[in-house]
C-alpha positions as CSV (number, residue, x, y, z in Angstrom):
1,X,-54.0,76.1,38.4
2,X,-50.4,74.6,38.7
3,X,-48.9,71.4,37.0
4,X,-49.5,68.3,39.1
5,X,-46.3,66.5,40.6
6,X,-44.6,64.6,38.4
7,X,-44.2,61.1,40.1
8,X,-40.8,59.8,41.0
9,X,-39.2,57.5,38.6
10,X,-39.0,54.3,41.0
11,X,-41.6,54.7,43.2
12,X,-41.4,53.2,46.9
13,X,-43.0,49.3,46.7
14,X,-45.7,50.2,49.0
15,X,-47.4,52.3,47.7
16,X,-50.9,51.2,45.8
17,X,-52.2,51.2,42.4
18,X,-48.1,52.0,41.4
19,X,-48.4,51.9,37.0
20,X,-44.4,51.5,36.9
21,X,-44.9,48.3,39.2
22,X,-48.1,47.2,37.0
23,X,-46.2,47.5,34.0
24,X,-43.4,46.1,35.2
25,X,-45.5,42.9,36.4
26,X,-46.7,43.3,32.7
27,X,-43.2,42.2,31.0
28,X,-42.4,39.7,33.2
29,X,-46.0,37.9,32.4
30,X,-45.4,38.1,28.7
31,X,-41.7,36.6,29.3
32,X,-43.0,34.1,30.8
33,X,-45.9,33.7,28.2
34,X,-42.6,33.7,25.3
35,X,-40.2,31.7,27.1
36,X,-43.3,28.6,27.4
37,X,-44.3,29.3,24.3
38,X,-41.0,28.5,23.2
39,X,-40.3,25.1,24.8
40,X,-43.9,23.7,23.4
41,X,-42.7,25.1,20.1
42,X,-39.2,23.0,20.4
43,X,-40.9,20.4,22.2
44,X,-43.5,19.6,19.1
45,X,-40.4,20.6,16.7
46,X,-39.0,17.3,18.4
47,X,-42.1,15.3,18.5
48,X,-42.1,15.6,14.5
49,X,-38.4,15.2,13.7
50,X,-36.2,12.7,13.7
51,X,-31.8,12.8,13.3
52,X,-30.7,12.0,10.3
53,X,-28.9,8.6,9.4
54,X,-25.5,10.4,8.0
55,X,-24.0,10.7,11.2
56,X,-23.8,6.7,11.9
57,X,-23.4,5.8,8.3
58,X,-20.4,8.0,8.3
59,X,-19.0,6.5,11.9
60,X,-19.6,3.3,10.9
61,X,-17.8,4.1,7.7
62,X,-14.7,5.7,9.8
63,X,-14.9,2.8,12.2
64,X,-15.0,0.2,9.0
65,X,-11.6,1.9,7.6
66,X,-9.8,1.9,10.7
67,X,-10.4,-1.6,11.8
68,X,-9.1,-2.6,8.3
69,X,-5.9,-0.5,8.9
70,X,-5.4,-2.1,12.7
71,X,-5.7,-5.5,11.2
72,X,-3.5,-4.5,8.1
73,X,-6.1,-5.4,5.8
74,X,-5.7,-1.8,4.2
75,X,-2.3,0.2,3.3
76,X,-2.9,3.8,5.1
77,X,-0.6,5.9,2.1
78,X,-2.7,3.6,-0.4
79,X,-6.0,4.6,1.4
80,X,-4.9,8.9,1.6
81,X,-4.1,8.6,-2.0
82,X,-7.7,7.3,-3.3
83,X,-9.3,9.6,-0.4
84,X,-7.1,12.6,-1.9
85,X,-9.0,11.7,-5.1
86,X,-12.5,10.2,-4.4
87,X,-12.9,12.4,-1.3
88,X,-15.8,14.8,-3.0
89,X,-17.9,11.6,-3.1
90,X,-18.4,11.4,0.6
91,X,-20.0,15.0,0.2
92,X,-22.8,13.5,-2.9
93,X,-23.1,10.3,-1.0
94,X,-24.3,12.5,2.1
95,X,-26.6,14.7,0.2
96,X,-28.4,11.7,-1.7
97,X,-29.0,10.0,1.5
98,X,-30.5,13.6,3.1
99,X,-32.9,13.6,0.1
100,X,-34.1,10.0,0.2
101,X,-34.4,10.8,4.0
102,X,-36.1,13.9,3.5
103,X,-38.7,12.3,0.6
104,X,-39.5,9.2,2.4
105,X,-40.1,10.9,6.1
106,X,-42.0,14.1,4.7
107,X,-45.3,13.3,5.5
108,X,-44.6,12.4,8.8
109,X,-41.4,14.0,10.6
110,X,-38.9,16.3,9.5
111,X,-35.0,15.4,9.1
112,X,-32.6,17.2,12.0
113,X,-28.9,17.4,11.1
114,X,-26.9,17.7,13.8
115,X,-23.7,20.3,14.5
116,X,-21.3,17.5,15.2
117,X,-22.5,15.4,11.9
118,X,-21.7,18.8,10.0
119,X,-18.2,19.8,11.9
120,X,-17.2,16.1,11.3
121,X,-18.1,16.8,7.1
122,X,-15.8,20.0,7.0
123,X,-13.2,18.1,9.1
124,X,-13.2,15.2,6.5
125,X,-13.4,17.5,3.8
126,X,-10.2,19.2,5.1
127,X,-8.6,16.1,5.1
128,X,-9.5,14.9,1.6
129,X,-7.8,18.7,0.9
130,X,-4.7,17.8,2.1
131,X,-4.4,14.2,1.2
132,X,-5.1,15.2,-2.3
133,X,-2.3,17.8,-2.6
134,X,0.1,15.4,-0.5
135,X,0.4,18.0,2.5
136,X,0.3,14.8,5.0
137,X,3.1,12.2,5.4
138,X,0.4,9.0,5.8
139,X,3.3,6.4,6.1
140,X,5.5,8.5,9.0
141,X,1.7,8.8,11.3
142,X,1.4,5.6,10.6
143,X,4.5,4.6,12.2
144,X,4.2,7.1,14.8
145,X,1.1,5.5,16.0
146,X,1.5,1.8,15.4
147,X,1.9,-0.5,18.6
148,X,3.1,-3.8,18.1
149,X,0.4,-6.4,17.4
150,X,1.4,-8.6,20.6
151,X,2.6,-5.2,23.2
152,X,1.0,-6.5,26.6
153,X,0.5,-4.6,29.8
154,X,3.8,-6.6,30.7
155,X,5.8,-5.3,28.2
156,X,4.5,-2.0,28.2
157,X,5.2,-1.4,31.9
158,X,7.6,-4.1,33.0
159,X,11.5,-4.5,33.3
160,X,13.5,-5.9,30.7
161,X,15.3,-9.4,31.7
162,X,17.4,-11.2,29.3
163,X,19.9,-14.2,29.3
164,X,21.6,-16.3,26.5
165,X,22.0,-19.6,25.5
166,X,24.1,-22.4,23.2
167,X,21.9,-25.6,21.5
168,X,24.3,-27.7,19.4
169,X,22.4,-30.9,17.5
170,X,23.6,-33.0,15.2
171,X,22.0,-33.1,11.4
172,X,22.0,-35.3,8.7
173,X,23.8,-35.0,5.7
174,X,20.6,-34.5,3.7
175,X,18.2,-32.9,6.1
176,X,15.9,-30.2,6.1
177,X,15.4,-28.2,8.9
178,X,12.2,-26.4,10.5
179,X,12.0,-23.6,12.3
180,X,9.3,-22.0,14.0
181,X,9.2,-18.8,16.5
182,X,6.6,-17.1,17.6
183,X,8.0,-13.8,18.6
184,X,12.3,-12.8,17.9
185,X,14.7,-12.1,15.3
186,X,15.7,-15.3,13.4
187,X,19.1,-15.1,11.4
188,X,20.4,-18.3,9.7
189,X,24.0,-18.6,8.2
190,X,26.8,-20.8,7.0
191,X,28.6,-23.1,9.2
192,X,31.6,-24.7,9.0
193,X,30.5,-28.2,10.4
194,X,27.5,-30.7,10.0
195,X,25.8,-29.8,13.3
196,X,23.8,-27.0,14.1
197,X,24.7,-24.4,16.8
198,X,21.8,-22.3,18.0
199,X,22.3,-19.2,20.3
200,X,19.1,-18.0,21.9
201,X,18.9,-14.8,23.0
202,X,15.8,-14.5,25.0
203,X,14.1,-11.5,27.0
204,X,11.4,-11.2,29.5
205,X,9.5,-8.4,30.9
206,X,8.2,-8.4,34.4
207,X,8.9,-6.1,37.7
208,X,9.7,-9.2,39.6
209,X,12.8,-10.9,39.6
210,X,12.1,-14.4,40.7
211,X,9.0,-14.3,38.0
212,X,11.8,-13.1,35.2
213,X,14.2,-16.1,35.8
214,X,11.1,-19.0,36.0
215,X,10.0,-17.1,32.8
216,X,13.5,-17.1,30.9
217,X,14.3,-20.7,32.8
218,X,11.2,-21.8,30.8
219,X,12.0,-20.7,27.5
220,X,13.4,-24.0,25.9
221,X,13.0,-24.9,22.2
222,X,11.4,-28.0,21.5
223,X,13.6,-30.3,19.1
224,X,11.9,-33.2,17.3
225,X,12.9,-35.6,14.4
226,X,11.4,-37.4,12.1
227,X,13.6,-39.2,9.3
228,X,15.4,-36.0,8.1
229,X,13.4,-33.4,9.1
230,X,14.2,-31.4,11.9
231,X,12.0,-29.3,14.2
232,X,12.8,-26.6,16.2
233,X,9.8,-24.8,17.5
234,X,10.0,-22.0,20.1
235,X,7.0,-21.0,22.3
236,X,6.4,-17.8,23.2
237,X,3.9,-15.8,25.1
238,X,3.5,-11.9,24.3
239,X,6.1,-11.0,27.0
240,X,8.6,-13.1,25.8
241,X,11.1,-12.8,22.8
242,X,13.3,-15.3,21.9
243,X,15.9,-14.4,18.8
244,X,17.5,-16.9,17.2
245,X,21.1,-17.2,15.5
246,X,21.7,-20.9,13.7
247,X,24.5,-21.8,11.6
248,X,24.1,-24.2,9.7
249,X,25.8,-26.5,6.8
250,X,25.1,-24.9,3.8
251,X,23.6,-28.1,2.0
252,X,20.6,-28.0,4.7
253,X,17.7,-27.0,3.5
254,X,15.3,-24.6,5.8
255,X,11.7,-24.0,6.2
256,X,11.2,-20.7,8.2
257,X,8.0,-19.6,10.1
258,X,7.8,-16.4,12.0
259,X,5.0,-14.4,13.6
260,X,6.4,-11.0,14.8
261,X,10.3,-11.1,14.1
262,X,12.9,-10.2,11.2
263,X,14.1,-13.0,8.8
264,X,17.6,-13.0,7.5
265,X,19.3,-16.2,5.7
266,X,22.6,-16.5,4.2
267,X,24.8,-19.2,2.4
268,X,22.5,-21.7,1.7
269,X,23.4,-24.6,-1.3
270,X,19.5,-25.8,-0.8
271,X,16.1,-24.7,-0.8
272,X,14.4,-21.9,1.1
273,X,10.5,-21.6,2.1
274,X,9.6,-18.4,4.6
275,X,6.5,-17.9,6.1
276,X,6.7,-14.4,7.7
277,X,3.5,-12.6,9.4
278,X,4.9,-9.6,10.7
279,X,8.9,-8.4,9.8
280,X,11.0,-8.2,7.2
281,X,13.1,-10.7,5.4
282,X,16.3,-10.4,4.0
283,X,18.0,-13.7,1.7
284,X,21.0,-13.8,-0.2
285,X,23.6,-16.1,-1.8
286,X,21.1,-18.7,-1.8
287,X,22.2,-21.8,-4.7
288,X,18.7,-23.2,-4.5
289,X,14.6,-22.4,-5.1
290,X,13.4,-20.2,-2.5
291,X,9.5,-19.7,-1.4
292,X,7.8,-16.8,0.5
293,X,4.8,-15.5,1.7
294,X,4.6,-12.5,3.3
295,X,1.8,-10.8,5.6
296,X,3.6,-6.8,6.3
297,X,7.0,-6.2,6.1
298,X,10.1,-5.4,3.9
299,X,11.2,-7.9,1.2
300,X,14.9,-8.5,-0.2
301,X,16.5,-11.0,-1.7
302,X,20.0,-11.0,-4.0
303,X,22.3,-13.7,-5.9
304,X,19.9,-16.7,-5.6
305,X,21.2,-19.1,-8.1
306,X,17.5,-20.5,-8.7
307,X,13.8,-19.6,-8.7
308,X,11.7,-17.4,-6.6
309,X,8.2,-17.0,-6.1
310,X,7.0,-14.2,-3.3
311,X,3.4,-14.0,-2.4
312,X,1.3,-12.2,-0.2
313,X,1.2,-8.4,1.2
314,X,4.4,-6.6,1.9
315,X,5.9,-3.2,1.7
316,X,9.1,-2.4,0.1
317,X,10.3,-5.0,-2.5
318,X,13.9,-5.2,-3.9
319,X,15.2,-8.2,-6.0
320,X,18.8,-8.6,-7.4
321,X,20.9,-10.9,-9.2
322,X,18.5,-13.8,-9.7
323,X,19.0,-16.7,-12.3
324,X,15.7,-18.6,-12.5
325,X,11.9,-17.6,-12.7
326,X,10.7,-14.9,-10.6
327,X,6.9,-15.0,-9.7
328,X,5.5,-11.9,-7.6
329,X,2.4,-11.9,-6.6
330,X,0.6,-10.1,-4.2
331,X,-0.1,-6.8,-2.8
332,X,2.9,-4.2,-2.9
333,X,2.4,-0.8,-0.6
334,X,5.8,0.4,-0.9
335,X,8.8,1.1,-3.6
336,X,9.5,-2.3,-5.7
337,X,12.9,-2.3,-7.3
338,X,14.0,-5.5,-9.1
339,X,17.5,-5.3,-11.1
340,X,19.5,-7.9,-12.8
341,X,17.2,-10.6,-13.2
342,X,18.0,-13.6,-16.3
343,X,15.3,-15.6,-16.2
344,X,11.2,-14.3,-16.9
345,X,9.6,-12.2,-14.5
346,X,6.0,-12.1,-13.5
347,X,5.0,-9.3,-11.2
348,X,1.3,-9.2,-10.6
349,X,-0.8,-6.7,-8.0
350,X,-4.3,-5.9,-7.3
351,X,-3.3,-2.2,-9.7
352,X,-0.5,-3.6,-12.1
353,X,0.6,-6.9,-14.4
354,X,4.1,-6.9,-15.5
355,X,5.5,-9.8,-17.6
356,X,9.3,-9.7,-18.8
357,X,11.0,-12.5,-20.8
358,X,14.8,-11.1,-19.6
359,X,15.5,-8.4,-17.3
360,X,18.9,-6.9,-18.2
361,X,18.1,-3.6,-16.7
362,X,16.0,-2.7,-14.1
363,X,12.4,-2.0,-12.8
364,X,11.1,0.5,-10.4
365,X,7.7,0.5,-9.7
366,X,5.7,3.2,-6.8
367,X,2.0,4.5,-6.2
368,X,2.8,6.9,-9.4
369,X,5.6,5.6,-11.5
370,X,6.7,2.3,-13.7
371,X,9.8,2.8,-14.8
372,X,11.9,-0.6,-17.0
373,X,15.3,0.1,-18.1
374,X,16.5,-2.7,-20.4
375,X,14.4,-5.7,-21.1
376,X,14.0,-8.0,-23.4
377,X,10.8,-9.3,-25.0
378,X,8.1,-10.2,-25.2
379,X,7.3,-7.8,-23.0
380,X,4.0,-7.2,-21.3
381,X,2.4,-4.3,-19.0
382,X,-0.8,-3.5,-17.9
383,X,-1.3,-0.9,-15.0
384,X,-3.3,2.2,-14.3
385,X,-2.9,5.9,-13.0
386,X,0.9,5.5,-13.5
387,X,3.2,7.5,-15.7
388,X,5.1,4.7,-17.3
389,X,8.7,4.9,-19.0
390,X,10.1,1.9,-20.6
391,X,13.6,2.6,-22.2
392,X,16.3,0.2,-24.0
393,X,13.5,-2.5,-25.0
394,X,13.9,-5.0,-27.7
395,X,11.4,-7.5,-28.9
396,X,7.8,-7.3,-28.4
397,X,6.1,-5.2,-26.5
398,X,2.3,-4.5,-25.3
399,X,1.3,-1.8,-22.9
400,X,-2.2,-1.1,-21.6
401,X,-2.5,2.3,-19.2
402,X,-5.1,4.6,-18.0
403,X,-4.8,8.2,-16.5
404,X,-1.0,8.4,-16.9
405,X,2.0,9.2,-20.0
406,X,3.5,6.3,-21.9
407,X,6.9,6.8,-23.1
408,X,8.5,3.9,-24.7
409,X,12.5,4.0,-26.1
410,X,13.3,0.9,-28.4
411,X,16.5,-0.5,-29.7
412,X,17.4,-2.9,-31.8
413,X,16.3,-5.2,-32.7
414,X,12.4,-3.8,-32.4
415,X,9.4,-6.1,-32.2
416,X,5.7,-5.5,-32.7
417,X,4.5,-2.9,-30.1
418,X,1.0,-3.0,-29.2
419,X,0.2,0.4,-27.0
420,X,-3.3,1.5,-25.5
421,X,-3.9,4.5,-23.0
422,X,-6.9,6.4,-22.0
423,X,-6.2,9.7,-20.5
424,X,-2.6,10.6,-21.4
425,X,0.0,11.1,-23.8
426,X,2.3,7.8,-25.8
427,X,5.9,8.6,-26.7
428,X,7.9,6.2,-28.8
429,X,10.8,6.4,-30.0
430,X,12.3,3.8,-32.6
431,X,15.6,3.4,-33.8
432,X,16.2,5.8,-37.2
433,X,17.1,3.1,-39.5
434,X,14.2,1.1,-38.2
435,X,12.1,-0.9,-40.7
436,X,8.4,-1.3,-39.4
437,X,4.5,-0.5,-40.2
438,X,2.3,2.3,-37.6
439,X,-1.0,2.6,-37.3
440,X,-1.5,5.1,-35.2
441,X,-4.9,6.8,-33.8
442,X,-5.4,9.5,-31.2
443,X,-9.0,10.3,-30.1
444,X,-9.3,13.8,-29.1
445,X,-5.3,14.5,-29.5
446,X,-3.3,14.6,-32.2
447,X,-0.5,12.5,-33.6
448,X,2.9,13.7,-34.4
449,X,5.6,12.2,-36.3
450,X,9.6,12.6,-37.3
451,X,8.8,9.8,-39.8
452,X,8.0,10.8,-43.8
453,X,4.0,9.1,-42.8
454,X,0.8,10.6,-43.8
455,X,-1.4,12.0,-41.4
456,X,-5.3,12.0,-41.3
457,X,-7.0,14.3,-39.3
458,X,-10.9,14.6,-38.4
459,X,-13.1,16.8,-36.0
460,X,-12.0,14.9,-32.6
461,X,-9.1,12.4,-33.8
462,X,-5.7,12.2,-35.7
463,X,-4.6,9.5,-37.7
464,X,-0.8,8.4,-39.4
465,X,-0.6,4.7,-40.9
466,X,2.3,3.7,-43.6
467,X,5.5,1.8,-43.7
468,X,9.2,3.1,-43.1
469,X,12.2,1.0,-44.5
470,X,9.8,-1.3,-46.4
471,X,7.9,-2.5,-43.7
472,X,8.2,-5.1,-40.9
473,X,7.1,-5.4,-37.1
474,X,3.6,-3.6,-36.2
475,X,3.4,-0.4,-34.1
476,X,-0.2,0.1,-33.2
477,X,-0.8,2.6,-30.8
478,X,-4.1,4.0,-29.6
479,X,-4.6,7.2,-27.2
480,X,-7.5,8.3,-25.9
481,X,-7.6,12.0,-24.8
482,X,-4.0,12.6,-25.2
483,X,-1.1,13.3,-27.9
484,X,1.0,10.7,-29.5
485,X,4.6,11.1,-31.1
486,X,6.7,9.1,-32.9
487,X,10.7,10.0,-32.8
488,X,13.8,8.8,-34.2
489,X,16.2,7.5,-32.2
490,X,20.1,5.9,-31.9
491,X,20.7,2.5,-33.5
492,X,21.9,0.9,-30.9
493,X,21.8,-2.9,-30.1
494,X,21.7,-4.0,-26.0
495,X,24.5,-6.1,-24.8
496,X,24.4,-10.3,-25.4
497,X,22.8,-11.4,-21.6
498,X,25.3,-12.5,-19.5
499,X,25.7,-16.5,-18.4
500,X,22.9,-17.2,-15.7
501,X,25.8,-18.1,-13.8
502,X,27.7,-14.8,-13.8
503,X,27.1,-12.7,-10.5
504,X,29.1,-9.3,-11.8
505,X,26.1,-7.8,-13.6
506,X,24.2,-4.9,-11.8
């Protein structure tokens, strides 16, 4: 007997009882059977899970931050530089509330993290990353995505109109005069009469021309008197800026208010209150007290031949030749620079407390750095997470730190010096001939000394305690987790301080 045929590898569909077709009808069955087996599978995975809450906790956290920043409630370089450092805690934060989730919903459901809520982790874990190693300039995407607080569809999209004009009004010999602007540059100088002349520069936007003069026909200060105060108030919508240029007699005092504009006042033999929202404010040659409060902008003031308190939140801050008090308080986002200041200073900030009888020298204060050149005591500091170098300082002294180097240069004559610091190394150096008592202690650091003083040293601190020259002021310094040295230095006495009248002084 011979083989039977083989049968052909695709048979033709019509024929019966085909096992290629059977088997064929076979697979696609049990696909079918998988693929519905699947969807009831997902379907009851669904039925007993639930999404986790770290997704919306961390959009409403994002959403929280960035209103504050809109509203300039919060400093965006301040915010990268804690994020830089805290960032990791977003990351435990996360994972405690996936366990509590995961504990309180086990008997019932089972927790479902989504992709998204994991792609936005890694992306705000990359930008802890780079915040932390300062890869990101914060302040120039600040500025590159900042609108103006008052930018309307008409100024955003209409043509700029503008036209001028000349006030003059008559003052009296002893008046005061208020100002008040909603939106426009203000500048105030010295004039050489007793009236005031006011040029208004004022601009409209709109993409009709007939609309553009009513607008700029309408933009008229309002001037009102009552005894010697006068009133100059300028209305404003947001597509309209008005800036004003007064001169003025310099024994008229001015009160300033200003929403969205830059401040600028000159000349003045009287006193000087600002109220600024939103721009920055420049004074100078100013013979009388002078008052501010700032909400975001730049601060400088030089040669006032009086007192000057500053309040508020502001950026930069730079102070010059100034005779009487100076109080400072607020918060401070950019570089602060004060130089050349006779009478006490108080600077006090949410992060940092400065207190200087005398200011011969000059302070420079930033997000990482204090730096005093020249004062006089008593002298008082108390910041954290900044390296801080006070040089040419007489009198008494007291410095409190955390997470940052002290390093302290004294001349004579030298005061008691009271230093603390938790996380960083102290530095002083004292005049060679100096006569004075230490008692010095660092907790897991040691303690090092140019001085003939004994030294004490245990398992996890070093201690040096004695007199040079006899004896005299205290130096008790205390570091925690860092070194502390004692050198000699230069006898050198600072200069007498100049008359509170003398302008020449840096």
């Amino acid at each position: 007997m011979g083989m039977p045929p083989t049968p052909p590898p695709y048979p033709p569909p019509h024929q019966q009882g085909d096992p290629w077709r059977n088997q064929r009808a076979q697979w696609k069955a049990q696909r079918r059977y998988l693929k519905m087996q699947s969807k009831q599978q997902r379907a009851v995975y669904q039925a007993y899970s639930r999404s986790s809450m770290v997704g919306p906790v961390l959009l409403v956290g994002i959403g929280v931050v960035a209103l504050l920043m809109t509203t300039h409630r919060l400093n965006a370089p301040y915010f990268w530089q804690w994020y830089g450092h805290w960032w990791p805690l977003i990351l435990i934060v996360a994972g405690i509330l996936l366990a509590l989730e995961s504990l309180a919903f086990a008997r019932y459901s089972r927790i479902r993290l989504g992709g998204g809520v994991v792609f936005l982790g890694i992306i705000l874990a990359l930008l802890g990353v780079a915040a932390a190693h300062n890869n990101i300039n914060w302040s120039a995407v600040g500025e590159q995505l900042q609108f103006g607080d008052n930018v309307d569809l008409a100024q955003m999209f209409g043509q700029k109109h503008k036209a001028s004009e000349q006030i003059d009004h008559a003052l009296p010999a002893d008046a005061t005069l208020v100002i008040q602007n909603q939106r426009g540059d203000i500048t105030i100088s010295n004039g050489t009469d007793d009236q005031m002349h006011l040029t208004l520069d004022k601009t409209v936007y709109s993409n009709s021309d007939s609309d553009a003069e009513q607008k700029l026909q309408s933009m008229e200060p309002l001037i009102t008197s009552s005894g010697s105060v006068i009133t100059v108030h300028m209305p404003s919508s947001d597509s309209q800026i008005a800036d004003m240029t007064l001169s003025l007699p310099s024994s008229t005092a001015v009160q300033v208010r200003s929403e969205q504009g830059d401040i600028t006042v000159n000349g003045r033999q009287a006193a000087v209150t600002i109220n600024s929202n939103h721009g920055n404010v420049q004074l100078g040659s100013i013979d009388g007290a002078v008052h501010a409060t700032m909400h975001e902008g730049d601060f400088s003031a030089s040669k006032i031949q009086g007192s000057l308190t500053l309040s508020g939140h502001m950026n930069d801050l730079t102070l010059s030749q100034i005779s009487g008090v100076v109080a400072l308080d607020g918060d401070f986002f950019g570089d602060v620079h004060l130089e050349g200041l006779q009478g006490p200073v108080h600077f006090h900030s949410s992060r940092t407390d400065i207190q200087i009888t005398r200011l011969g020298g000059s302070v420079s204060l930033d997000s990482g750095d204090l730096t005093v050149e020249n004062a006089t005591g008593p002298t008082a500091i108390a910041t954290r997470a900044k390296d801080v170098e006070l040089h040419g300082i007489t009198g008494d002294l007291r410095v409190h730190n955390s997470d940052g180097d002290v390093e302290v240069k004294t001349l004579d004559p030298i005061g008691s010096i009271n230093i603390e610091n938790t996380n960083g190394s102290v530095q002083v150096t004292v005049p060679e001939d100096a006569k004075f008592s230490i008692e010095a202690t660092a907790v897991d650091g040691e303690v090092h000394t140019d001085f003939n003083l004994s030294t004490e040293n245990g398992n996890d601190h070093s201690i040096v305690s004695g007199s040079v020259g006899g004896g005299g002021p205290l130096l008790h310094i205390t570091a925690e987790k860092g070194d502390i040295t004692l050198h000699k230095g230069a006898a050198n006495a600072i200069p007498e301080p100049a008359h509170a009248s003398d302008h020449s002084h840096p």
